[in-house]
N, C-alpha and C positions, 0 to 999 in steps of 0.2 A: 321713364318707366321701362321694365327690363323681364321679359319673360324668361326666366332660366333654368336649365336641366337639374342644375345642382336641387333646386327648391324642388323640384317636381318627383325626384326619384333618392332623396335619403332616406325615406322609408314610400315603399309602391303604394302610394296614396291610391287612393279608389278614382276610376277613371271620372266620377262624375263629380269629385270634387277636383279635381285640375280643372277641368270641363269649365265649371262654375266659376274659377277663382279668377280664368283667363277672360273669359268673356266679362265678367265684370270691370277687371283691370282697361278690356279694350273700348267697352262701354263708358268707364271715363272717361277715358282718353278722349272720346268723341266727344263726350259733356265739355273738358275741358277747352278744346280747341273753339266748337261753337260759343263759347263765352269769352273767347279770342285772346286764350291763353296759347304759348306756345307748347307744345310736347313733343320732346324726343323720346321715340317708344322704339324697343328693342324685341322685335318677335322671337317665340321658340324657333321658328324652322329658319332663322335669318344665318343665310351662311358666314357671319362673320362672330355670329354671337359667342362668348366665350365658356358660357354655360354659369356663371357665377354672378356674386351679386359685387363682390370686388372687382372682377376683370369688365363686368359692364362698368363699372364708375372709374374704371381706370380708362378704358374707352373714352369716354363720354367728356372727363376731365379734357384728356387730348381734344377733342373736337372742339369745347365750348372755349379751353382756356378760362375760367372762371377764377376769381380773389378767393370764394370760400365753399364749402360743400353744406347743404341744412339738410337734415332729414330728421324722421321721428323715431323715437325710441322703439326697436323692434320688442315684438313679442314673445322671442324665442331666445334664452341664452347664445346657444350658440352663434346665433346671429349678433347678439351686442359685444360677444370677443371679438368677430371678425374687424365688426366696426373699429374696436378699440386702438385697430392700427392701422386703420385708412390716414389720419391725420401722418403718421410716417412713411403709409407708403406713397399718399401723393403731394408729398411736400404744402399741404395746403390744411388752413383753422378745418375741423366738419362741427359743427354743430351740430347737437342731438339734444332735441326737445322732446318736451314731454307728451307722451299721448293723451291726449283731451277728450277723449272718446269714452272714459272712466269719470267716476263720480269719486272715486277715492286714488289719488295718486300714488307711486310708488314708496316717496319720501313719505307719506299722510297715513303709511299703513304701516313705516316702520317705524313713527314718533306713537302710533298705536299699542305696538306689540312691545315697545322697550319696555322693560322691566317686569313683564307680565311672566307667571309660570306657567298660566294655560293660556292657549290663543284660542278662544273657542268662539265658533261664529257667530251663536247667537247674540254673545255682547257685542259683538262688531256691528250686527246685523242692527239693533239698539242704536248703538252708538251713531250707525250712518241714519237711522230713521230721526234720529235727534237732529243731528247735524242740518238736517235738508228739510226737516218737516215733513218729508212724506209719509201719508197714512197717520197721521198726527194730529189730533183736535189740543191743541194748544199744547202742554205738556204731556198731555195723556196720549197713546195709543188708539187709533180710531178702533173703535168696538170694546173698548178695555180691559183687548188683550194683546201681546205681544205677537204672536203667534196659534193659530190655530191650522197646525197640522195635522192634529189628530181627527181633524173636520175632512182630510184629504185620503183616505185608504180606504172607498167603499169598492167594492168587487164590482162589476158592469152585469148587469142581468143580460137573459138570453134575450130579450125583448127591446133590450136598448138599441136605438136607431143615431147611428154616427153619422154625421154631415160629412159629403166630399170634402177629401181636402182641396182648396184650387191649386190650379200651377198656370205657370206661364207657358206656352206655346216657343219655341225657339225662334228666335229671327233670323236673320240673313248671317251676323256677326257669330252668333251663337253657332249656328249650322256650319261655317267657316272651323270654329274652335271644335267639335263636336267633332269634324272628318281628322281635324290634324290629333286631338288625343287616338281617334281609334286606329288612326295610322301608327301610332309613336306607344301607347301606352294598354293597348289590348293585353298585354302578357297580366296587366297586376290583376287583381281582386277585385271583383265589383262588376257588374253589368251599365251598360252605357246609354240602354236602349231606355225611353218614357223619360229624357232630359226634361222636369220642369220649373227648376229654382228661379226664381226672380233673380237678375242680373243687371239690375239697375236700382236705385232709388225708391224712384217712382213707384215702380210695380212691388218692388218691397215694402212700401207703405200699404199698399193696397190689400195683396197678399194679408198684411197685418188688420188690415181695418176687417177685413172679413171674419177675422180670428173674433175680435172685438161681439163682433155680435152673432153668430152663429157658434163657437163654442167655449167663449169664455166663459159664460152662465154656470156650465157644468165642468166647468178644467178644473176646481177646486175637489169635487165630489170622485172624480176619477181621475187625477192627477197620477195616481199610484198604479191604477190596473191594466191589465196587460189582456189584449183577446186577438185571437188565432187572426187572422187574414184582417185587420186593424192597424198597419204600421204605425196611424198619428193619432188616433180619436179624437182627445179633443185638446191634444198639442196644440201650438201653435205653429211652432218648428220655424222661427225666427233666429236660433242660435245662430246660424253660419251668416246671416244677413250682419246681427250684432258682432260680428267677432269679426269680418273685412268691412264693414264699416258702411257698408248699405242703410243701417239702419242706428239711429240715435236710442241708447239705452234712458235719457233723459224723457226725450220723446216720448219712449215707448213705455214706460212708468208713469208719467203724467196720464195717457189716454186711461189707462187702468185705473189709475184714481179714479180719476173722472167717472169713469163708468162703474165704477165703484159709490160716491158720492151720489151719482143721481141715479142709482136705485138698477142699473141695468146688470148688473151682478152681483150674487154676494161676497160678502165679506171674508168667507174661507178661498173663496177662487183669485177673489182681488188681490189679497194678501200672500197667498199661496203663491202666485206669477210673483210679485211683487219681489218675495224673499227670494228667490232663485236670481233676481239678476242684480235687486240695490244690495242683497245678503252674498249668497253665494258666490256668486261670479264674480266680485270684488274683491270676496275675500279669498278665494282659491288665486287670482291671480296673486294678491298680495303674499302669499304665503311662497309662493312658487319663486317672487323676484328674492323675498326676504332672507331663505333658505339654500336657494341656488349657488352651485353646482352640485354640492356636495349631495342633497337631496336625492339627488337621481338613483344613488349611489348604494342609497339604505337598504338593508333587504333583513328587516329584525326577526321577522322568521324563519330565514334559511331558506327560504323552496329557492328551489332549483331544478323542478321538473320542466322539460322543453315541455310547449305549448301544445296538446294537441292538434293532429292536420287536418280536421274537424272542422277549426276556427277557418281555413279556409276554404273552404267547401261547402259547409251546412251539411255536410252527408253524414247522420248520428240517426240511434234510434231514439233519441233524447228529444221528444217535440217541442217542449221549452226551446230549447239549443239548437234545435235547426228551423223554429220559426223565429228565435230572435237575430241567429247568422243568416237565415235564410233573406228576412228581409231587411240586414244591413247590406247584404250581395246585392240586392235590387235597387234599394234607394238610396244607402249612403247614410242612413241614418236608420237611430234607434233611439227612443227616450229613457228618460233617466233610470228609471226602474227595471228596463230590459238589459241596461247597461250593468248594473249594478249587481240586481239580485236574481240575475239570470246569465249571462258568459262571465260576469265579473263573478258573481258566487261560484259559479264551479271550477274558474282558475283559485280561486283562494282555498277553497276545500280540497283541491288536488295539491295545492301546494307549486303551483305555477311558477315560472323563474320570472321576476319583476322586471325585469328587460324587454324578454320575450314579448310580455302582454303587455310593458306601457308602448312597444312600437307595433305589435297592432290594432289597439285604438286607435293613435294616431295616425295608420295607414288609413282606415277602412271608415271613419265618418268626415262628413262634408264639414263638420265645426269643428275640427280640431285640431287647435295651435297646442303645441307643448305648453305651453303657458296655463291655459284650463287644463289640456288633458292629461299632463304629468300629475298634480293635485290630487284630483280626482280618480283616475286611477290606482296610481303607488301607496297614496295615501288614503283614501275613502273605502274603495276596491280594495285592495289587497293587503292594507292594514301595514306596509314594509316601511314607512314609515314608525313604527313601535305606537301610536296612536298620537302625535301629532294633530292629526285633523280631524281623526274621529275618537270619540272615546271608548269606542272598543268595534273589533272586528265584526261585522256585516253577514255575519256566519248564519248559516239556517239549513233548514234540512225541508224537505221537499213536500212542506205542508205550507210554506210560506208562497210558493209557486202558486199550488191549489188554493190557495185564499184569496190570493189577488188575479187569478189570471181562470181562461177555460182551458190553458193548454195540457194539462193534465187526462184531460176528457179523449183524446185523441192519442194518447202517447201507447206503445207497446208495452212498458213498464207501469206499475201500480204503486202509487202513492203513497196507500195504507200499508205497504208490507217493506220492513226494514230487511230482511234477509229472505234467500230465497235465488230464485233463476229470474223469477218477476218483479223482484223490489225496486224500488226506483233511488238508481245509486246514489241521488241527492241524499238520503238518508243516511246510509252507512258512512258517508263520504265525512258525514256533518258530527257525529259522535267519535271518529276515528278524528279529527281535525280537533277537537275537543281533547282528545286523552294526548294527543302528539304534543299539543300545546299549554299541557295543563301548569304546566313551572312556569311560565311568564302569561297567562292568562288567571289564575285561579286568584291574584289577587285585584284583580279587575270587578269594582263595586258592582257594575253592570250586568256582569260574568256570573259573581255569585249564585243565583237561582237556577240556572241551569246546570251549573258543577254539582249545586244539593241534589238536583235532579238523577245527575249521572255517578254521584256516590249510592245512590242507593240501589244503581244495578249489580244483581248479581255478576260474577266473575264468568259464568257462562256465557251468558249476555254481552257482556264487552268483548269479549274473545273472539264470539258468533261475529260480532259488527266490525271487528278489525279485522276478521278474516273474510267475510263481504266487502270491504272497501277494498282490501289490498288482491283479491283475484281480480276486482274491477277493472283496479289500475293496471296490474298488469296486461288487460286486453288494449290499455292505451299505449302502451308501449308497443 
């Protein structure tokens, strides 16, 4: 095992997901050994370390002298090039197995998609509940129906009382990893200080079993909403446990059943978790290995606007935008809907350059491998896939904010007024994104009712709102 610079600084990951990734890795290490396995581990500060994941195994070959090299199918393109010519460059078979860590394999999602003209996830999503039985009363659909999302987008009242999220305390190892990032990695994005991720198994279980009964009940009903000083509600915030391998997605779908089955949740929260990891999360990987490299690459909308320096900061008068930057700077995370229809909507309604913003998602949260977060991003987000994965672009204007979230209540700009010195530029941003895009959007089924909507503004009107977006933008320049 091999802590190296390369991994750590190709895009300036947030100091508390290195934090996390290292101490976990050295936490097996320890697992391993007490179960009287041998490990040679290769630390970041080790002076002889080469900074790469090649140059450690060219290392390591020399030491061991070994017939063959095994390892598991990485999760990141780039990393399986690298791989592709270890067999030449250390004269020796490497065998690359399959990651087992998934319920749908890579080969099982491209015997899937062959011949289909839409890959779309909810038949995936179907298809893997078939396959495995889960949430399944024999043929049927537990509750009969496939999907109840629309049971998941209520707003959070002012009254609603949110459960601590727990965390874990640092340990000795932990506190070790913690001084050497904030020696080596203090320059990137992110605050270091209230380290609480579970970094072992165990406590990742645990972490989860808490989820299970203090707010799974209600993770269905406010799956969607977003409120001011609340970074998890009623999250779980398991993704980065699931994605370095702390925690089993098998595992952790079974217990949801279950507590689904014997009455300790309902059926929208059950189902709801459910879809994100046997639906979604299977199938964004799948689509990411399917389509790779070329994917990265797509940009069907043209933007090309650099990112603004906002994103790293949280310094905006946009409360949306600096309480969802604000508190991905502190903890390293943001759930779906902050991601999406809050710094993801305003880089897609400015017209953001896809580069730009797929590498700082993946700088800036503790669960994100290229693998999810190029999907998701390029395509979900920012639509630069040409709609691939979603059937149309994510677009909205700043009554979608005020519907699902309180952040609106607190912001210097106003909601209700589309033009103006007080409008809240999500508006103007959202009709100007509309008229830029109307030749490759207007014949999008989806799209339809809001184009009827925007033909029937007067010519003053559009004019008014494209010259509100575009003085905006120029103050982001």
């Amino acid at each position: 095992m091999a802590e190296v610079a390369e991994e750590t600084t190709y895009v300036p990951h947030h100091p508390k997901k290195v934090a996390f990734i290292l101490s976990a890795m050295r936490h097996f290490a320890g697992a391993l050994e007490q179960d009287g396995v041998t490990v040679d581990y290769v630390t970041l500060d080790d002076p002889a370390n080469t900074g790469s994941f090649t140059g450690e195994l060219t290392r390591a070959v020399a030491r061991h002298c070994p017939d063959r090299v095994v390892v598991t199918e990485p999760g990141e393109y780039r990393v399986e090039r690298a791989m592709s010519g270890w067999e030449a460059d250390l004269g020796l078979p490497v065998e690359i197995r399959v990651d087992d860590r998934f319920l749908c394999s890579r080969q099982e999602f491209e015997s899937w998609a062959n011949g289909r003209k839409q890959l779309v996830m909810e038949f995936f999503y179907r298809e893997m509940r078939k396959r495995t039985g889960i949430l399944m009363d024999g043929k049927e659909p537990m509750g009969g129906e496939w999907n109840f999302d629309k049971e998941n987008r209520k707003k959070p009242p002012k009254t609603l009382e949110v459960p601590t999220a727990p965390s874990c305390a640092p340990d000795r190892i932990t506190q070790e990893v913690l001084a050497l990032v904030s020696e080596r990695f203090s320059g990137h994005f992110g605050d270091l200080d209230g380290f609480g991720f579970a970094v072992t198994a165990e406590d990742a279980e645990a972490l989860f079993e808490t989820f299970l009964t203090e707010r799974l009940p209600l993770f269905g009903d406010y799956q969607d909403a977003m409120k001011a000083g609340e970074p998890f509600l009623f999250h779980a915030v398991i993704s980065p446990y699931l994605n370095v391998g702390l925690l089993d997605p098998r595992y952790v779908i079974e217990r949801v059943e279950q507590a689904g089955r014997d009455g300790a949740a309902p059926l929208n929260a059950v189902e709801g978790f459910i879809r994100q990891i046997l639906g979604w999360r299977e199938y964004v990987r799948g689509i990411y290995w399917l389509k790779m490299p070329g994917y990265a690459e797509t940009n069907a909308l043209k933007a090309d606007r650099p990112l603004p320096g906002f994103y790293w900061t949280g310094e905006t008068d946009m409360h949306c935008l600096a309480e969802a930057i604000g508190q991905t700077k502190r903890e390293a995370y943001a759930h779906h809907i902050q991601r999406l229809m809050v710094t993801g909507l305003f880089a897609l309604l400015i017209g953001a350059d896809p580069e730009e913003v797929n590498a700082w998602y993946l700088a800036v949260y503790v669960d994100a491998f290229e693998w999810v977060e190029l999907p998701n991003t390029h395509g979900m987000i920012l639509y630069a896939d040409g709609g691939l994965l979603g059937s149309k672009p994510y677009a909205a204007s700043g009554k979608y904010i005020d519907r699902m979230s309180d952040y609106c209540r607190g912001c210097r700009y106003d909601v209700k007024q589309q033009t103006g010195p007080n409008a809240c530029p999500f508006n103007a941003l959202y009709w100007r994104f509309l008229l830029r895009h109307q030749d490759s959007l207007r014949g999008n089924r989806r799209m339809a009712l809001i184009y009827k909507s925007l033909d029937r503004f007067e010519d003053a009107k559009r004019a008014a709102l494209k010259n509100q977006a575009d003085q905006f933008l120029e103050t982001l320049e």
